[in-house]
C-alpha positions as CSV (number, residue, x, y, z in Angstrom):
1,X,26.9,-13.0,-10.2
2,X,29.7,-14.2,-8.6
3,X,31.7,-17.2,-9.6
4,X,34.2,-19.6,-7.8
5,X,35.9,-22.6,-9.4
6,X,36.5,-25.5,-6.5
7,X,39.1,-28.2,-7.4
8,X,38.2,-31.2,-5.4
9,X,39.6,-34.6,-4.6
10,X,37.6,-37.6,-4.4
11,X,37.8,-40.6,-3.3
12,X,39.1,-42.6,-5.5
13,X,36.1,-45.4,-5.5
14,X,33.3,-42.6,-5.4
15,X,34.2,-39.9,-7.6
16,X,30.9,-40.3,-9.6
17,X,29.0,-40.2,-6.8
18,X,30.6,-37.2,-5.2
19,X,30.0,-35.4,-8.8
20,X,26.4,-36.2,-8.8
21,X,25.8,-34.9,-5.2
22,X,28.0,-32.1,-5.4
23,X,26.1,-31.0,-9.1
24,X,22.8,-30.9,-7.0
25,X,24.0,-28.9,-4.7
26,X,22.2,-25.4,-4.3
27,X,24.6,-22.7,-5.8
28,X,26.8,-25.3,-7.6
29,X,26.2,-24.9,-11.7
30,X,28.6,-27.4,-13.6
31,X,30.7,-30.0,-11.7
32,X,33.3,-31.7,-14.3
33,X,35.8,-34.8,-14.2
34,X,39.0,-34.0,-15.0
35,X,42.3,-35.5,-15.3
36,X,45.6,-33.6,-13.2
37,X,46.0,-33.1,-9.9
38,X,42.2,-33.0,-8.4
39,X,39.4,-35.4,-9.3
40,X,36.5,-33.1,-10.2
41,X,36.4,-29.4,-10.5
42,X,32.7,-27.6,-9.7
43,X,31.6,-23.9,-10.4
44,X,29.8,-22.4,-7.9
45,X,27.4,-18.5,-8.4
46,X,26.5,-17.1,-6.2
47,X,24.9,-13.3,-5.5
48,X,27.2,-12.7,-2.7
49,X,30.6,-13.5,-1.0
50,X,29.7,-14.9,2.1
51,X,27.4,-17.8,-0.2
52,X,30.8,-18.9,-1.6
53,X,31.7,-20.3,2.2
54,X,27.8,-21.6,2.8
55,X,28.9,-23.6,-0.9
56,X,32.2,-24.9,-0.1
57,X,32.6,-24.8,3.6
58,X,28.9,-25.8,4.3
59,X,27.6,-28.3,1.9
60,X,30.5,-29.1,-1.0
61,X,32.7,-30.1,2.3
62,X,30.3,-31.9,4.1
63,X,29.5,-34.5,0.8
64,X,30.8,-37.9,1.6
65,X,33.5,-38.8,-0.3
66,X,35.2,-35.2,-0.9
67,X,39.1,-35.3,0.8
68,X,39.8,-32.0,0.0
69,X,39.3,-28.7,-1.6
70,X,40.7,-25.1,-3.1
71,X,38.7,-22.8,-4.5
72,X,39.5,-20.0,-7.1
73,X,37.3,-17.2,-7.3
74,X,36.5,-15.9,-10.8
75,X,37.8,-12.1,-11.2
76,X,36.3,-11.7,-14.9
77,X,34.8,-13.7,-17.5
78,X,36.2,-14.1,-20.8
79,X,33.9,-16.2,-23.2
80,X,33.9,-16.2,-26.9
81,X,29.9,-18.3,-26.4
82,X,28.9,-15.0,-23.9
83,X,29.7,-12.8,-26.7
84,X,28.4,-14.5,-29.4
85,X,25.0,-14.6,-27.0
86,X,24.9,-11.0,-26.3
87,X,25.4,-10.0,-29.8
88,X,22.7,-12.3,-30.9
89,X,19.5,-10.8,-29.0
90,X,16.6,-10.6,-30.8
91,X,18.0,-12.3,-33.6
92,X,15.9,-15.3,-33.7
């Protein structure tokens, strides 16, 4: 799975619409609001590279409201909660 973190600015009157559309995006996982320099920041995963520019380019983009956006794609994951789950299989 492959992940990319998109920091996006809204609109300033529609960033809670623009989260809710962008969350039910296909391919887009979490969308938070944040405080700093961008207005919401989304996590895309994907399967493959070329889904991260169908994401962003071709539907994250294209939501009314969004201004702008840079995305950061996710090398590794370091989680103390994914650990804690893969140590915990078959433990219930």
């Amino acid at each position: 799975m492959i992940t990319a973190i998109v920091m996006i600015d809204a609109a300033t009157d529609s960033i809670g619409e623009v989260a809710e559309t962008v969350a039910g995006l296909p391919g887009v996982s979490e969308v938070y609001s944040v405080a700093g320099d961008v207005d919401l920041v989304a996590l895309v995963r994907v399967r493959e590279f070329p889904e991260i520019a169908e994401v962003v380019a071709g539907r994250i983009n294209k939501v009314p409201g969004v201004l702008d956006t840079a995305t950061h794609i996710a090398f590794r994951t370091y989680s103390r909660h994914d650990l804690e789950a893969a140590f915990s299989i078959g433990m219930d």
